[in-house]
C-alpha positions as a Markdown table, in Angstrom:
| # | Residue | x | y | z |
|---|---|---|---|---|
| 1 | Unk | -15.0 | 6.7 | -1.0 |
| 2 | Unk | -13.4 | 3.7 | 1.0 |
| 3 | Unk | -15.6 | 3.5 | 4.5 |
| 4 | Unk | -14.5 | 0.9 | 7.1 |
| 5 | Unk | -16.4 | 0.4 | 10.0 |
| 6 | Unk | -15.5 | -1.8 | 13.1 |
| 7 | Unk | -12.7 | -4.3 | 11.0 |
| 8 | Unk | -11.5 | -6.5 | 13.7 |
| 9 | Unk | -8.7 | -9.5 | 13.0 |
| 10 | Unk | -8.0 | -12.2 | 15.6 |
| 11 | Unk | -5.7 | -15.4 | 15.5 |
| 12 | Unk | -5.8 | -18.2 | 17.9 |
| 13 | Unk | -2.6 | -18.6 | 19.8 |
| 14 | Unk | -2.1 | -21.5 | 22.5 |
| 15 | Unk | -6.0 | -21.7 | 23.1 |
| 16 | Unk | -6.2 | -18.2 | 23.3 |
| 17 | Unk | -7.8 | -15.8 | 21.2 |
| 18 | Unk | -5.8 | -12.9 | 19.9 |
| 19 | Unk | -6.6 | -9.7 | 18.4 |
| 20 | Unk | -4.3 | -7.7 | 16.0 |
| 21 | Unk | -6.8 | -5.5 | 14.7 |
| 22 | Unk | -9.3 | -4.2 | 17.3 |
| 23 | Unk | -12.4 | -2.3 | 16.1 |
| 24 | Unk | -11.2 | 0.0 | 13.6 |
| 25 | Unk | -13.2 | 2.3 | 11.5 |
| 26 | Unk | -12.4 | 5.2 | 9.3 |
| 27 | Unk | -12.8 | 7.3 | 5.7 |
| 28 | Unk | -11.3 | 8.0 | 2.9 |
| 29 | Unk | -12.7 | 10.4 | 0.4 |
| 30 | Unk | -12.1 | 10.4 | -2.8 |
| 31 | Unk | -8.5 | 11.6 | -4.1 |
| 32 | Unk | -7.4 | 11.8 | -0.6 |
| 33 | Unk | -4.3 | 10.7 | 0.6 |
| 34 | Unk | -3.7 | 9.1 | 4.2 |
| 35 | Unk | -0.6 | 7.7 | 5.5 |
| 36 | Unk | -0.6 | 4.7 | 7.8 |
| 37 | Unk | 2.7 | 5.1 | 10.6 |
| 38 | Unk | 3.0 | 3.2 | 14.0 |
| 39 | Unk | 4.9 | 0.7 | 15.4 |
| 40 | Unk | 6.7 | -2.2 | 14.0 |
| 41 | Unk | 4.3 | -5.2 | 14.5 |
| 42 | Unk | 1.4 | -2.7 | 15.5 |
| 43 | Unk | -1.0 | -4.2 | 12.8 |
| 44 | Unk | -0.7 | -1.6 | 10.1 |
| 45 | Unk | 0.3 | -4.6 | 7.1 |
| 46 | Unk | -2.3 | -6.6 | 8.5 |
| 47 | Unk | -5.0 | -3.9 | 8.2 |
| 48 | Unk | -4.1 | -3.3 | 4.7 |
| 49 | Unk | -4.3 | -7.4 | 3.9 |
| 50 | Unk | -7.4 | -7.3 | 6.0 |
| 51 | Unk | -8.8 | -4.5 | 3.2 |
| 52 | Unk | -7.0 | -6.3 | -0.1 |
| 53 | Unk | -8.7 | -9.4 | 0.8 |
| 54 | Unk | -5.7 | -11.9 | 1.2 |
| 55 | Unk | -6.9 | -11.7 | 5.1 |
| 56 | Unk | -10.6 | -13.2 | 6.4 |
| 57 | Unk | -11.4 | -10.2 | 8.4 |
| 58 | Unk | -13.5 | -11.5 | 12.0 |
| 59 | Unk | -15.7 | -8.6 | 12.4 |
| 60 | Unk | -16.5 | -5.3 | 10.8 |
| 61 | Unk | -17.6 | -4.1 | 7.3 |
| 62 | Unk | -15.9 | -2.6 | 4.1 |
| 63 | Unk | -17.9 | -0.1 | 1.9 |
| 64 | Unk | -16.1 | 1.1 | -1.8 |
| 65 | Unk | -18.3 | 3.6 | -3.2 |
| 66 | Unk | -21.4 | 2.4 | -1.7 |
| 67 | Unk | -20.5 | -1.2 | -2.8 |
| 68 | Unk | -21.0 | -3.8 | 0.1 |
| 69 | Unk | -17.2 | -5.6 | -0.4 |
| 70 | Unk | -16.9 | -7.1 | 2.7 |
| 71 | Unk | -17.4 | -10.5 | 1.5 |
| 72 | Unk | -15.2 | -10.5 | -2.0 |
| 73 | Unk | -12.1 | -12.4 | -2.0 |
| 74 | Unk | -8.7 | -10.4 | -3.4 |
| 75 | Unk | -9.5 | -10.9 | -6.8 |
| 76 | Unk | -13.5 | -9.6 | -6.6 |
| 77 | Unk | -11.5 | -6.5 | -4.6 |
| 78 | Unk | -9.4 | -6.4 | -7.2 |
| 79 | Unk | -12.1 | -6.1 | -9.8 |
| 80 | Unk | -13.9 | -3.1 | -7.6 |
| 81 | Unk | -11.2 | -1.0 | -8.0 |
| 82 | Unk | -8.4 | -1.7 | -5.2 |
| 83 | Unk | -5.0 | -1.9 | -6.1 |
| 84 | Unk | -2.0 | -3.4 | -3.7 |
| 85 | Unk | 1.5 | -3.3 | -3.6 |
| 86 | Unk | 2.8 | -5.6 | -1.1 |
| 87 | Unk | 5.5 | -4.8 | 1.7 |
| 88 | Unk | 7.5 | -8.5 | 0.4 |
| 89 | Unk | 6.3 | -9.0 | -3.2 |
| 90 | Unk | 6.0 | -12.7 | -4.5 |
| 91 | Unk | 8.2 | -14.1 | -7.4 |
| 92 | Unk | 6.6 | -15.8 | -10.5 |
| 93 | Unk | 9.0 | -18.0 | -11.8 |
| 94 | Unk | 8.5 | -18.5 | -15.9 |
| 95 | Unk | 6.5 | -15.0 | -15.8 |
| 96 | Unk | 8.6 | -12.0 | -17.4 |
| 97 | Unk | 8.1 | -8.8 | -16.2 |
| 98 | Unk | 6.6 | -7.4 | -19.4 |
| 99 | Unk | 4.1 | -10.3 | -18.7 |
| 100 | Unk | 3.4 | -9.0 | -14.6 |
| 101 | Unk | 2.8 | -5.6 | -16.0 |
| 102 | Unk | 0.6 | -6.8 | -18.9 |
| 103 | Unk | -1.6 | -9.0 | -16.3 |
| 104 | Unk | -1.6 | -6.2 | -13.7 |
| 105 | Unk | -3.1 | -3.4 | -16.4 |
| 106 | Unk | -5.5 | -6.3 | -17.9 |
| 107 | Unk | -4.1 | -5.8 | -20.8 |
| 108 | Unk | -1.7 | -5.8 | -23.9 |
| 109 | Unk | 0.5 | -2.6 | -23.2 |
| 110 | Unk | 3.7 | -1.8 | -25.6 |
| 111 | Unk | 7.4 | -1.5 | -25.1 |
| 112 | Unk | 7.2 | 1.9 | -24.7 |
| 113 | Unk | 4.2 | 1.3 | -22.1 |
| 114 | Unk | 6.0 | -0.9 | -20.4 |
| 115 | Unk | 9.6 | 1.1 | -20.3 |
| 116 | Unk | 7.5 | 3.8 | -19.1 |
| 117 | Unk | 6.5 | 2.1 | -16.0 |
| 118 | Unk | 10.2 | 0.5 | -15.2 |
| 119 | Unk | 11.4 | 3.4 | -15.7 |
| 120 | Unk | 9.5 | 5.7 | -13.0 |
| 121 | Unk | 10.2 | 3.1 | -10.6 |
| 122 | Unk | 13.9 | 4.0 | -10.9 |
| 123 | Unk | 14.5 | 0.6 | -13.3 |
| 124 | Unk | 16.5 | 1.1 | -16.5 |
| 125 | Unk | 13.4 | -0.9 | -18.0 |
| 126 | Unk | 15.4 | -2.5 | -21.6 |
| 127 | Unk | 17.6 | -4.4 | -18.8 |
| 128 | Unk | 14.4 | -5.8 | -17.4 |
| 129 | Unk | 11.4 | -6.1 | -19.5 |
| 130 | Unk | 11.9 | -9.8 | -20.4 |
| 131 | Unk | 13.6 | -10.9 | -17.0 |
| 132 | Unk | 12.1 | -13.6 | -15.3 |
| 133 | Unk | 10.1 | -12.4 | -12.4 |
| 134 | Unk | 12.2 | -14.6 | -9.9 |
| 135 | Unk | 14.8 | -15.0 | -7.4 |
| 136 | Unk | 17.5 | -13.7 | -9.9 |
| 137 | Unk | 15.7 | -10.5 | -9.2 |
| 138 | Unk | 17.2 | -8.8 | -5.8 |
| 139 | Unk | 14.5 | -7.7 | -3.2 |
| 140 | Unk | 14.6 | -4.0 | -4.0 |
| 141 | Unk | 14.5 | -4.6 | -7.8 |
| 142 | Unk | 10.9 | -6.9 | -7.1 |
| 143 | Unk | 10.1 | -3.9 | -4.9 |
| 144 | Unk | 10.6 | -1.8 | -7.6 |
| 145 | Unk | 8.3 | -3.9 | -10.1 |
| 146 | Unk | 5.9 | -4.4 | -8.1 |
| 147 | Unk | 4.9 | -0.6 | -7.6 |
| 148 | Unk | 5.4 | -0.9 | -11.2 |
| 149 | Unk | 2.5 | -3.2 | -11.1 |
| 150 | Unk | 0.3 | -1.1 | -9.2 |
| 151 | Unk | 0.6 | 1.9 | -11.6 |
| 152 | Unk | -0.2 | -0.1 | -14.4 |
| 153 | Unk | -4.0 | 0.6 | -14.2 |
| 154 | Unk | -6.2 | 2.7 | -12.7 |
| 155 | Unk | -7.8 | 2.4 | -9.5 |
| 156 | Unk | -10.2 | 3.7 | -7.1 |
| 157 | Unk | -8.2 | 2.7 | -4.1 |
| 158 | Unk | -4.3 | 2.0 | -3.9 |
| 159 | Unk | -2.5 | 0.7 | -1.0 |
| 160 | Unk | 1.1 | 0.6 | -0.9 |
| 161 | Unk | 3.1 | -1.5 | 1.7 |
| 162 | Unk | 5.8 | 0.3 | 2.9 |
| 163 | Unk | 6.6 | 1.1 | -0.5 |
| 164 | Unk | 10.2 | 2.5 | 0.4 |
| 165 | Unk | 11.7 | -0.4 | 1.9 |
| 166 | Unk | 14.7 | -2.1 | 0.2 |
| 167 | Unk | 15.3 | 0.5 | -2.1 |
| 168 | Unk | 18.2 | 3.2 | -2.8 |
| 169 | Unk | 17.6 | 7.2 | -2.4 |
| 170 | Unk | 17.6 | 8.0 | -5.7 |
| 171 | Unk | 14.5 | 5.8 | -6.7 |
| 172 | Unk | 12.8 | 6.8 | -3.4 |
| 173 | Unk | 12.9 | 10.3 | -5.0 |
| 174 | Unk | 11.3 | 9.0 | -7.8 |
| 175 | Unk | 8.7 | 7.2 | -6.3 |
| 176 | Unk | 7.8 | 10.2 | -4.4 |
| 177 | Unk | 7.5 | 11.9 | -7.5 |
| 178 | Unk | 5.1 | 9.4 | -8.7 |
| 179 | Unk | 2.8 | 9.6 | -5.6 |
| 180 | Unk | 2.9 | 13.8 | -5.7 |
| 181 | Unk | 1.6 | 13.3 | -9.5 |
| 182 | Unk | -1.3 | 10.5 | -8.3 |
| 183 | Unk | -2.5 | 12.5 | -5.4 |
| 184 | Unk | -1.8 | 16.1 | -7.5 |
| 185 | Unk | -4.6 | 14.6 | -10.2 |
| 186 | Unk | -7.1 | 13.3 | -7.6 |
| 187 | Unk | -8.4 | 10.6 | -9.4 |
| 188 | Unk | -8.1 | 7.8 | -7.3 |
| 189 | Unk | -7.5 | 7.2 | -2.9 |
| 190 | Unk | -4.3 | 6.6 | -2.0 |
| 191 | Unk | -3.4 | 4.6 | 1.6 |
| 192 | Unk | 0.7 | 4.2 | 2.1 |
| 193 | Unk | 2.3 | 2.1 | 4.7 |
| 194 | Unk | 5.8 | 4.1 | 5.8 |
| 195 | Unk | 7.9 | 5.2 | 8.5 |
| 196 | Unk | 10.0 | 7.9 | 6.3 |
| 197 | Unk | 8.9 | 11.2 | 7.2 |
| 198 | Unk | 9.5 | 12.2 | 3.6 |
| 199 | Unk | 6.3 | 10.6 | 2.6 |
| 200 | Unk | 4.0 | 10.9 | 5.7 |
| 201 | Unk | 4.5 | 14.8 | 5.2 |
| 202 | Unk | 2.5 | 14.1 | 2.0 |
| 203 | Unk | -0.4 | 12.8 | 3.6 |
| 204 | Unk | -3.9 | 14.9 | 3.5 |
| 205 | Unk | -4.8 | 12.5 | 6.8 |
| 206 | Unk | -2.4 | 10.5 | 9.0 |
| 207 | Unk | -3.3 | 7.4 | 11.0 |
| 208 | Unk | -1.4 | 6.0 | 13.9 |
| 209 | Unk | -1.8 | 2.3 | 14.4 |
| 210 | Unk | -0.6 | 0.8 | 17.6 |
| 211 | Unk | -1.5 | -2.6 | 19.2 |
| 212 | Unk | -4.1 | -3.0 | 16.4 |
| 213 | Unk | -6.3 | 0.1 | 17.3 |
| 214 | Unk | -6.3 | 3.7 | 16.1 |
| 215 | Unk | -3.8 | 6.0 | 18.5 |
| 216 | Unk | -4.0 | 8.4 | 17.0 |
| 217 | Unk | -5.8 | 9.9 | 13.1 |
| 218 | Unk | -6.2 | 13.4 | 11.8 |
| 219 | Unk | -4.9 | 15.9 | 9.4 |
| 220 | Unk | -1.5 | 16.4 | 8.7 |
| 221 | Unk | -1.1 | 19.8 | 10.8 |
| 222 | Unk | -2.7 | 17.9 | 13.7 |
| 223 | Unk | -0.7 | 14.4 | 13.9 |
| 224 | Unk | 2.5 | 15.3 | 12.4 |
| 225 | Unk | 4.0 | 17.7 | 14.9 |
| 226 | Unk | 3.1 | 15.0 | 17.5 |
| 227 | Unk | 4.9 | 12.7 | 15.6 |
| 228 | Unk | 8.0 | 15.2 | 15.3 |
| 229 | Unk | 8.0 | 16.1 | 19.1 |
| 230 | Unk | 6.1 | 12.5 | 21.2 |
| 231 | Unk | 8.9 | 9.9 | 22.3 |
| 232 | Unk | 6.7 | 7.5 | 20.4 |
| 233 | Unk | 6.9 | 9.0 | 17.1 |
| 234 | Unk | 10.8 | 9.1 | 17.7 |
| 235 | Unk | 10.9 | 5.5 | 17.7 |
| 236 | Unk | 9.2 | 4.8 | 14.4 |
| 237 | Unk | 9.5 | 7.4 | 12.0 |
| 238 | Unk | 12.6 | 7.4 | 9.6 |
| 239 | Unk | 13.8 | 10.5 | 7.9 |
């Protein structure tokens, strides 16, 4: 079980402090999915960075399984059990992506392994196995590979960034696919990033972020016709 209690986030701007994320707490059990939706610029990626580790949080505390992780950097996080898939995924110039998917799984994995991977990413994986992992690769194919990355291994917690942005329909579907079969097995948390509707109607739990606090958070039958029906929602959500 992820627990957060009280994560706060502030900058300073011209003197002045700011705060993107504003005293959030919440759950997630075990196997459960939640969906994150709000807002453009509403603080839903910074959360998620705030919970990977790549952001110092200011305030508040982050529990995994009873484990204290609220002081671990992204690779001690890393080690607990989260996996992350980020919204703009960075290049490794001289890495291959065979090599990414072998360091992501902490591991040697085969062809086969690999192709695997590529492939339910909606990547005809022979064309890209030993490409660099670089700017020769467009943004949607580095999209693709890096949710590649984060179904490499198994973890207690994965956060995915928005994963459908920058990608075509047809490997949408098959990313959906991929999170029915992770949250059908309940093995591990999922937390997604979106705005398509497609994938917030998957959610067990959906959280609305807005101005760095929690609008609105509940099950799916509670938020989702809110979402559907609130001028709000309207101006967010994607179908």
């Amino acid at each position: 079980m992820l627990q957060v209690k009280n994560l706060s986030y502030e900058v300073v701007e011209n003197g002045q402090k700011l705060k993107i994320i504003d005293d959030i707490s919440f759950d997630l059990a075990d196997g459960e999915m939640m969906v994150i939706t709000g807002p453009n610029g509403g603080g839903k990626s910074t959360m998620a960075s705030l919970l990977m580790g790549i952001k110092p949080q200011t305030a508040g505390q982050i529990i995994l399984d009873g484990e204290d992780i609220t002081e671990y950097d992204i690779d001690h996080r890393a080690n607990a059990g989260i996996g992350f898939a980020f919204q703009q995924p960075p290049r490794f110039k001289g890495m291959t992506v065979k090599n990414l998917l072998q360091l992501s799984a902490g591991g040697a994995l085969s062809e086969d392994e690999c192709c695997k991977l590529l492939s339910n990413v909606g990547l005809c994986a022979m064309e890209y196995i030993d490409r660099q992992v670089d700017a020769t690769l467009s943004g949607g194919e580095m999209k693709r590979i890096e949710i590649a990355t984060a179904f490499a291994k198994p973890h207690k917690l994965s956060i995915f960034d928005e994963p459908e942005a920058g990608i075509d329909l047809w490997s949408f579907s098959m990313l959906v696919q991929q999170f029915e079969e992770m949250h059908k097995t309940k093995k591990e948390s999922i937390l997604l990033i979106s705005h398509q509707e497609r994938i917030i109607q998957m959610a067990d739990r959906i959280m609305v972020i807005n101005d760095g606090r929690i609008q609105q958070l509940g099950s799916k039958d509670e938020v989702m016709p809110e979402l559907l029906d609130g001028d709000a929602g309207c101006k967010y959500m994607k179908d």
